[in-house]
C-alpha positions in Angstrom: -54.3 52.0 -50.5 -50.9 52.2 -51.4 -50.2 50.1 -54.7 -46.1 49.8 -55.6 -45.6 49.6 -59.3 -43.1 47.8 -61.2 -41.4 49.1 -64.9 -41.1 46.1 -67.5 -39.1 46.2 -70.6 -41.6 48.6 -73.2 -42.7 50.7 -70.6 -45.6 48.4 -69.2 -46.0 49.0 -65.4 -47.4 46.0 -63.4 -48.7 45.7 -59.7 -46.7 43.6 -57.7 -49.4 41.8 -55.8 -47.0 39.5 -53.6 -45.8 42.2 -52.3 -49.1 43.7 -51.1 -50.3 40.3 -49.6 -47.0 39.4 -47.7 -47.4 43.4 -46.1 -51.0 41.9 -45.5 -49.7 38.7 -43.6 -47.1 40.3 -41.5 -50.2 42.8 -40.3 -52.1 39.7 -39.3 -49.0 38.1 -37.8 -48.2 41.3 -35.8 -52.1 41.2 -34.8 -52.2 37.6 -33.7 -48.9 37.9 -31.5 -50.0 41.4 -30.1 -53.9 39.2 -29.1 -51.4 36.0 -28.0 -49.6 38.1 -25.6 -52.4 40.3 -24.0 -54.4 36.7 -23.7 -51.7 35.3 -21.3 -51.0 38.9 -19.4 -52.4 38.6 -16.0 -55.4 41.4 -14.6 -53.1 44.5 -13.8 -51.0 44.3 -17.1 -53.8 44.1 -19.1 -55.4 47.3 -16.9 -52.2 48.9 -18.2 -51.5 47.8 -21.7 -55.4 48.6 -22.4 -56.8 50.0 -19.3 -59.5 46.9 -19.2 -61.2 47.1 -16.4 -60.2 43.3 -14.8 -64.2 42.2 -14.1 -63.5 38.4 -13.9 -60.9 39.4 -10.8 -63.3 41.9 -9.0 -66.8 39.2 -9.9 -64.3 36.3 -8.9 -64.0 38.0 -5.1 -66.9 39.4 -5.2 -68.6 35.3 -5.6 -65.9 34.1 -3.0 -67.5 36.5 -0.2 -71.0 35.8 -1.2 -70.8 31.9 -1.9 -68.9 31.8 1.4 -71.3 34.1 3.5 -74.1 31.5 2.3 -72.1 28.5 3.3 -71.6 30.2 6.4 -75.4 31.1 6.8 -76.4 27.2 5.0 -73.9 25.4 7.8 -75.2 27.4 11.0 -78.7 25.9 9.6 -77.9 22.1 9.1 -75.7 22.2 12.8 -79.3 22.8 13.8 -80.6 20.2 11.6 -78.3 17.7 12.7 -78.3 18.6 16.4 -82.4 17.8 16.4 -81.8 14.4 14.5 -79.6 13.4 16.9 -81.0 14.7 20.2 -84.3 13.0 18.8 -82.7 9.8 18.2 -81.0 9.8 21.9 -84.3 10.7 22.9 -86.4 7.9 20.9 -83.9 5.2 22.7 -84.3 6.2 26.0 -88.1 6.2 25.2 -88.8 2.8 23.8 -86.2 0.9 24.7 -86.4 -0.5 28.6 -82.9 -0.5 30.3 -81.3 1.9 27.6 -78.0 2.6 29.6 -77.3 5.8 27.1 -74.5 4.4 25.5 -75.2 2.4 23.0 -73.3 -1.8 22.7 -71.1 -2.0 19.6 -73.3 -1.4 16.7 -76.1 -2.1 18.4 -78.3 -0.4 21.2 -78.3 -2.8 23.9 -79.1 -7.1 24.5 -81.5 -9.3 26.0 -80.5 -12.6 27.4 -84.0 -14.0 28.6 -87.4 -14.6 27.2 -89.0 -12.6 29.9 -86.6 -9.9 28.9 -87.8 -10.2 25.2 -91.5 -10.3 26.6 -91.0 -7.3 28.6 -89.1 -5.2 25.9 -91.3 -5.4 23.3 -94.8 -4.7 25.3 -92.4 -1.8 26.9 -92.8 -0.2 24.1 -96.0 -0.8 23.0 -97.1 0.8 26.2 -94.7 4.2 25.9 -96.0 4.5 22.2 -99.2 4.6 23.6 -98.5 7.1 26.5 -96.2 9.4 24.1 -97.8 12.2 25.0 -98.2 12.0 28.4 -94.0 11.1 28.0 -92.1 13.1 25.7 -90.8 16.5 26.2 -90.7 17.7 22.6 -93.2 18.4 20.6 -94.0 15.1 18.8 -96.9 13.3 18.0 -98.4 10.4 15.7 -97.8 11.0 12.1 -101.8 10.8 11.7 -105.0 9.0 12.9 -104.1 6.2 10.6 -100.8 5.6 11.8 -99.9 2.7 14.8 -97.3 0.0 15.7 -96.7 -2.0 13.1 -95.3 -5.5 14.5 -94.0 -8.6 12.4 -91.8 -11.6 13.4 -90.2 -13.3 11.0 -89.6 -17.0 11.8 -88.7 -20.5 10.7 -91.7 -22.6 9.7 -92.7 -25.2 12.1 -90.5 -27.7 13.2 -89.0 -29.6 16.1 -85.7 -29.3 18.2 -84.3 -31.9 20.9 -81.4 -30.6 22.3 -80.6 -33.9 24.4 -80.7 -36.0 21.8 -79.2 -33.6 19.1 -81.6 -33.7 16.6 -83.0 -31.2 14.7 -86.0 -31.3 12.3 -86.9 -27.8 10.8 -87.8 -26.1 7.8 -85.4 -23.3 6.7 -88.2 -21.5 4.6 -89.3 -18.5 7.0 -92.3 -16.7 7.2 -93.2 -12.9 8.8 -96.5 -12.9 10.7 -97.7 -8.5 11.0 -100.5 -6.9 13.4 -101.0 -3.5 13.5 -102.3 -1.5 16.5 -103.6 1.6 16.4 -103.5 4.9 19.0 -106.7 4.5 19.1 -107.0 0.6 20.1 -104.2 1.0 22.5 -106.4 3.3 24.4 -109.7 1.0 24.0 -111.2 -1.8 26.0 -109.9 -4.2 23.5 -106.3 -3.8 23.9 -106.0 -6.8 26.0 -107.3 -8.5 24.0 -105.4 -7.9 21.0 -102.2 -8.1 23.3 -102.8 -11.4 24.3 -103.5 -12.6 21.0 -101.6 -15.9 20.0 -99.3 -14.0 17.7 -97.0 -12.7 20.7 -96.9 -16.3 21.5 -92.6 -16.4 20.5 -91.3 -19.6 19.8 -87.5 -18.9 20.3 -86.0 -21.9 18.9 -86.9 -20.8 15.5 -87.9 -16.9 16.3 -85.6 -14.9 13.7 -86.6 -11.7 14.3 -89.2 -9.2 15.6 -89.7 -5.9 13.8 -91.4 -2.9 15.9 -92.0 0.0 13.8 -94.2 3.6 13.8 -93.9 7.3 12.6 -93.6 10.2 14.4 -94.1 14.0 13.6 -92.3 16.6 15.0 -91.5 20.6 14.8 -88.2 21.8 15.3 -88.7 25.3 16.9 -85.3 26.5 17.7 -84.6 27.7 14.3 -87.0 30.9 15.3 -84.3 31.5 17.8 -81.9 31.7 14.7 -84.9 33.8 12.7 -85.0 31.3 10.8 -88.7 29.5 10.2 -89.2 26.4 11.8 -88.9 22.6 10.0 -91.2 19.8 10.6 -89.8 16.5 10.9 -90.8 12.7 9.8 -89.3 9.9 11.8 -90.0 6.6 10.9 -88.8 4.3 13.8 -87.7 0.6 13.8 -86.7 -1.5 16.7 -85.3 -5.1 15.9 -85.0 -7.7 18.0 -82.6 -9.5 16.3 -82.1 -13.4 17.0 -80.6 -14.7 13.6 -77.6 -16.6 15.6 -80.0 -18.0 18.3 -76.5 -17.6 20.5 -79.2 -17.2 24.0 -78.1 -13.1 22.9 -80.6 -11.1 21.5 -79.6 -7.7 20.2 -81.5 -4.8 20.0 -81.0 -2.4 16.7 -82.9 1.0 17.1 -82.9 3.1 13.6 -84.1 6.6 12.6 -84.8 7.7 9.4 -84.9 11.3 9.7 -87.4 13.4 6.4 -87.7 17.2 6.6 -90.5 18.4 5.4 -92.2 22.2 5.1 -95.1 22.7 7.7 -98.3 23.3 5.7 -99.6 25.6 7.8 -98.0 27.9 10.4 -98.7 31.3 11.6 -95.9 32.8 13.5 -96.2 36.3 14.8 -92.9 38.4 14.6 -92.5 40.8 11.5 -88.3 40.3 12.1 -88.7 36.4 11.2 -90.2 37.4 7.9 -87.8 40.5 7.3 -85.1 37.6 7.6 -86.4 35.0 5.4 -87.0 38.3 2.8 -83.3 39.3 3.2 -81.9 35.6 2.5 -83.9 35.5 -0.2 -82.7 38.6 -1.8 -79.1 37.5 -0.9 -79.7 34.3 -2.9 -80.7 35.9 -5.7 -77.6 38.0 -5.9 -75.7 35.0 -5.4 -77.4 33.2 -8.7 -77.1 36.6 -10.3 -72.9 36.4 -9.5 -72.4 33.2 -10.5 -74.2 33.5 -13.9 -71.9 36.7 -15.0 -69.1 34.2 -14.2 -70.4 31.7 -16.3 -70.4 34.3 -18.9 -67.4 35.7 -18.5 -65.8 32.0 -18.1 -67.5 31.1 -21.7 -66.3 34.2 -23.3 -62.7 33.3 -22.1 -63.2 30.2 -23.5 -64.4 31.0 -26.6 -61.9 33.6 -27.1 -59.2 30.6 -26.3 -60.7 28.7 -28.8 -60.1 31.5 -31.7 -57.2 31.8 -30.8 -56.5 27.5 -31.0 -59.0 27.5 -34.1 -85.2 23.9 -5.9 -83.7 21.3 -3.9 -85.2 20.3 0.0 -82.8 17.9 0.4 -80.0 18.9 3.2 -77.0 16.1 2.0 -77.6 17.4 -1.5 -77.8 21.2 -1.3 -74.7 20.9 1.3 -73.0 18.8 -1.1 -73.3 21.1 -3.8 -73.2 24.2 -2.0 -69.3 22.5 -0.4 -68.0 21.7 -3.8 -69.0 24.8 -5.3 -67.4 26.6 -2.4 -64.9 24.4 -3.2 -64.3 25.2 -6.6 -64.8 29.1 -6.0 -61.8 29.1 -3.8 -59.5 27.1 -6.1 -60.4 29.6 -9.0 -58.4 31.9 -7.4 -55.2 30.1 -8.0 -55.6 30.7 -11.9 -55.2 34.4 -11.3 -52.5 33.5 -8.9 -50.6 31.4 -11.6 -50.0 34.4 -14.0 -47.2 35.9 -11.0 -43.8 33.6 -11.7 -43.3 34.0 -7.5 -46.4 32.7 -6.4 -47.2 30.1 -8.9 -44.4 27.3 -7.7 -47.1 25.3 -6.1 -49.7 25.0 -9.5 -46.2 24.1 -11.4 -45.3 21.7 -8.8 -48.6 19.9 -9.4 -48.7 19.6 -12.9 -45.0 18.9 -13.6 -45.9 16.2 -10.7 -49.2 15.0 -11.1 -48.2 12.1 -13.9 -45.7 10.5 -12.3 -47.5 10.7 -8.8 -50.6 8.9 -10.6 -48.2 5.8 -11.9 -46.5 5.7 -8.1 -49.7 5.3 -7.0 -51.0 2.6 -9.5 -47.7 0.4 -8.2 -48.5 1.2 -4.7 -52.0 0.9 -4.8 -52.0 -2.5 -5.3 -49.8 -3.2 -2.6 -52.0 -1.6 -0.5 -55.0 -3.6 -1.6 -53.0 -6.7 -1.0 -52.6 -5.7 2.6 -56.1 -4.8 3.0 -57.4 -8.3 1.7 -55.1 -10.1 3.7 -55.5 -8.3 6.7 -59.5 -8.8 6.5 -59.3 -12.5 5.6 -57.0 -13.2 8.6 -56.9 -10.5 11.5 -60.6 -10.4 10.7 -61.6 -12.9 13.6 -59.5 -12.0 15.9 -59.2 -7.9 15.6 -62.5 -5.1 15.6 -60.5 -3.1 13.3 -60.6 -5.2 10.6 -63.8 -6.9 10.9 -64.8 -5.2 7.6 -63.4 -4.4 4.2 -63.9 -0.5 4.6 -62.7 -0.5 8.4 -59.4 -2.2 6.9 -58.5 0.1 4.3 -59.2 2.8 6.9 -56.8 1.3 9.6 -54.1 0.8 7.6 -54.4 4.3 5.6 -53.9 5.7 9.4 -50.9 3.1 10.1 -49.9 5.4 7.1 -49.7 8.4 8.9 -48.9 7.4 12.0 -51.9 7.8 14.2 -53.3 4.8 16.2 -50.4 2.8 16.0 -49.9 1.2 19.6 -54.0 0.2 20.0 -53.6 -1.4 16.7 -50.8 -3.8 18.0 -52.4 -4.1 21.4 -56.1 -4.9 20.4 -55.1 -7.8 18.4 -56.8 -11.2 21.1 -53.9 -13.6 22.0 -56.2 -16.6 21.5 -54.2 -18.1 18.7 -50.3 -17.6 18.8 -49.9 -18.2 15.1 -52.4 -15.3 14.2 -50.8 -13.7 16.8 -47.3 -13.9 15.6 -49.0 -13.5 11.7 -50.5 -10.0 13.1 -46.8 -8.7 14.5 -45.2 -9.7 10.9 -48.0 -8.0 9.1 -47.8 -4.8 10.9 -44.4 -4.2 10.7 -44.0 -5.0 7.6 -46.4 -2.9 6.2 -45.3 -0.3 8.6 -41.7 -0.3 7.4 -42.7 -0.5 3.6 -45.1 2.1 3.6 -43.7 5.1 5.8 -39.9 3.9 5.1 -40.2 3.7 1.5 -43.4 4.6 -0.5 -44.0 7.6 1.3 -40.3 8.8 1.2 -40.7 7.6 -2.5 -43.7 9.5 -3.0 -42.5 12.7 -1.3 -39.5 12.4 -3.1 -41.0 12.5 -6.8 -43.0 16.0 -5.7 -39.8 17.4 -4.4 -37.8 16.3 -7.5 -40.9 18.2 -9.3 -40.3 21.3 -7.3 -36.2 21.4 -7.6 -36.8 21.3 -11.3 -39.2 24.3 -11.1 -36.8 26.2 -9.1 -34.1 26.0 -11.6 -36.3 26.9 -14.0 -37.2 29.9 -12.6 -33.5 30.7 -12.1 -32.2 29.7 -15.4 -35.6 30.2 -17.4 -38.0 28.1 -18.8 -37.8 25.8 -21.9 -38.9 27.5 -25.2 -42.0 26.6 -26.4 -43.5 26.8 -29.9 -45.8 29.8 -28.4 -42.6 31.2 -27.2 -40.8 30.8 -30.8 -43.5 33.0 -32.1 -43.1 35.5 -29.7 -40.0 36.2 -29.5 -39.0 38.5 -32.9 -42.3 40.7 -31.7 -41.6 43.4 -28.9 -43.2 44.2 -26.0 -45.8 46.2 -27.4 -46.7 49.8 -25.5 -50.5 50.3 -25.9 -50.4 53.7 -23.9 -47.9 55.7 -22.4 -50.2 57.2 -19.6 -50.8 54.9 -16.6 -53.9 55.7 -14.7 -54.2 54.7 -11.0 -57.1 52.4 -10.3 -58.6 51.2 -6.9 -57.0 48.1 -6.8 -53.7 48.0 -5.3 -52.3 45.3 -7.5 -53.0 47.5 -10.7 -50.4 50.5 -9.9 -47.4 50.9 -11.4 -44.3 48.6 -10.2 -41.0 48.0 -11.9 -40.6 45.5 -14.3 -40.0 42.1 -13.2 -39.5 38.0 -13.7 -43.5 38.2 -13.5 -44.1 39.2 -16.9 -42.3 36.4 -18.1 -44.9 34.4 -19.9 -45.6 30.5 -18.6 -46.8 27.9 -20.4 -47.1 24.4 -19.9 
């Protein structure tokens, strides 16, 4: 080390210390400015200030094609999934319901307007329950010896009704009456005798409702078509005949609850269909294998920033999390993006837009709300698109943008002309606020965001404190040989606006 020396009256030399410590602090300065700049350099210039190999880029696309190939592979599976619940459902209907037309009445299946109808309906499908096998096509079947019909009405308690006289003397307290029937029974000698048991005696007057409901199994076999193995499937079926308005209409609900479950024991011959299942497996693995070098790679980023500063059988879940981590794969690509001045207008556009856009919103937002509330509380009666709070808020969100806009103003019924003429004022008004000036407002405030960008980038950028600190230390040269690399972004190209560091 170096020491410099300084001559004092009577000779004495003495070691200038401050001089050695402020050479040390313009090292560490020079140090911290040369990390500072290679932190912000996008993939290809650090490749060519230090000929780093740019891993997070290649493992980023590498992720993007295997994350997506499984989507791919995960979605091609549940449009079979889905396509089985549904055709089952469609299939359960026609089935157990007598007179199903195939289209199903509102939110509803279909209605009933007589008591011989309700008779008939409900012993309908105690009968094709217990013929299901001479019946369906698919491959269902009772859930287990154990399992039957499970019947309960649920009614007033006992009381009397004269309609003549209008009088009325009832107990409001209800109570649910059950009987089970088994495969088994249905088949026996004693089914008629269970079936004309007092209990399906109905007393309409005060009848509420009658439950009907049963499991079934079945096995999903086209997914061997797809080499794929095959699902089994739990459906637990409930039919209610619903009378809560006693209007003389009875409406019939039919619901599916839908559980896969893995068949405990199958033995299917083909060697391909378990070379398939092998390979997916493998590819899964490499696909947990990718994703955990990005997390390390995305924590060693991180906590170099910071010295710098100082098994799931559930189909809605897994494609939940497999979308958003698609998702979020995709959108990653944008960071590497937002190093190049000409292609990062749209990530500056955001953030120099996102604050204000979230206050715009707050004002209109509750606008919006009062136009939902009101339209519910009034056009509610009188209009099937706002019957509901949710069915509201989605109307008017499409008034929004345009789309439904003439069946909205014809749907509305004419039986009141002060609703009616309410219903005109309403729509216009919000049509006119809301496309004439909140959305002009609120494309206008993004646009504003992106002129300001663009002069930016024309005039330059304002100077930041990281920019201060920059700007007495060079561009530093860590090599004067440039080696060619397989990527095409990494060659050589003449110095532009894009090494122009941007910080927000």
């Amino acid at each position: 080390m170096e020491i410099s020396l300084k001559y004092l009256p009577g000779g004495r030399a003495v070691a200038s210390g401050n001089v050695m410590a402020q050479s040390d602090l313009d090292l560490k300065e020079a140090v911290l400015k040369e990390d500072l700049k290679f932190y912000f350099m996008n993939p290809c210039e650090k490749y060519r200030a230090r000929h780093q190999i740019p891993w997070k880029l290649a493992l980023q696309i590498l992720k993007i094609l295997m994350v997506t190939t499984q989507l791919i592979f995960f979605g091609l599976s549940n449009q079979l999934v889905v396509s089985f619940k549904e055709e089952n459902t469609i299939a359960f209907k026609h089935l157990f319901l007598k007179g199903y037309s195939g289209v199903d009445e509102d939110d509803y299946s279909c209605s009933i307007y007589t008591q011989q109808d309700a008779y008939d309906s409900i012993f309908y499908v105690i009968d094709q329950y217990r013929q299901l096998k001479n019946l369906s096509l698919g491959t269902l079947g009772y859930e287990h010896e154990g399992s039957g019909l499970k019947i309960c009405k649920q009614q007033y308690k006992k009381g009397t009704m004269l309609t003549s006289n209008d009088t009325l003397n009832i107990d409001v307290s209800t109570e649910t009456e059950c009987i089970f029937l088994k495969p088994q029974e249905l088949a026996g000698k004693n089914a008629e005798l269970k079936l004309n048991s007092s209990f399906f005696n109905l007393e309409f007057y005060r009848l509420i409702q009658v439950e009907i409901s049963f499991k079934l199994k079945g096995i999903a076999l086209q997914t061997i078509h797809a080499r794929e193995l095959p699902d089994c499937y739990a459906f637990q079926n409930t039919i209610t005949f619903n009378n809560r308005a006693h209007s003389g209409k009875i409406k019939i609900y039919f619901d599916s609850d839908t559980d896969i479950q893995e068949c405990k024991d199958w033995h299917i011959f083909s060697s391909v269909l378990q070379k398939n299942t092998q390979y997916i497996l493998v590819f899964d693995g490499f696909v947990i294998l990718s994703c955990f070098a990005s997390l390390i790679l995305c924590t060693r980023s991180i906590v170099l920033a910071l010295r710098l500063q100082k098994n799931l059988t559930s189909y809605d879940v897994c494609s939940i999390l497999l979308g958003t981590s698609t998702l979020f794969v995709w959108v990653g690509v944008i960071r590497y993006l937002g190093y190049f001045q000409t292609y990062n207008v749209l990530i500056l556009t955001m953030q120099a837009s996102l604050p204000k856009v979230l206050r715009f919103c707050c004002c209109a937002g509750m606008i919006y709300l009062g136009y939902t509330f009101c339209g519910w509380i009034v056009l509610g009666p009188y209009h099937e698109k706002f019957e509901d709070l949710n069915t509201v808020a989605e109307c008017l969100f499409s008034l929004v943008n345009g789309d439904d806009m003439f069946a909205t103003f014809a749907q509305i019924q004419q039986k009141s002309m002060l609703v009616w003429v309410f219903s005109r004022l309403y729509l216009y008004s919000f049509i006119s606020l809301f496309i004439y000036m909140i959305l002009s407002l609120f494309i206008a405030l993004i646009t504003d965001s992106y002129d300001t960008i663009k002069k930016y980038q024309q005039s330059g950028f304002p100077v930041t404190d990281l920019h201060e600190f920059l700007k007495d230390h060079g561009s530093v040269r860590y090599g004067k040989e440039q080696t060619s690399m397989p990527f095409i972004c990494c060659c050589r190209r003449q110095q532009s606006d894009d090494n122009l560091i941007l910080i927000n």
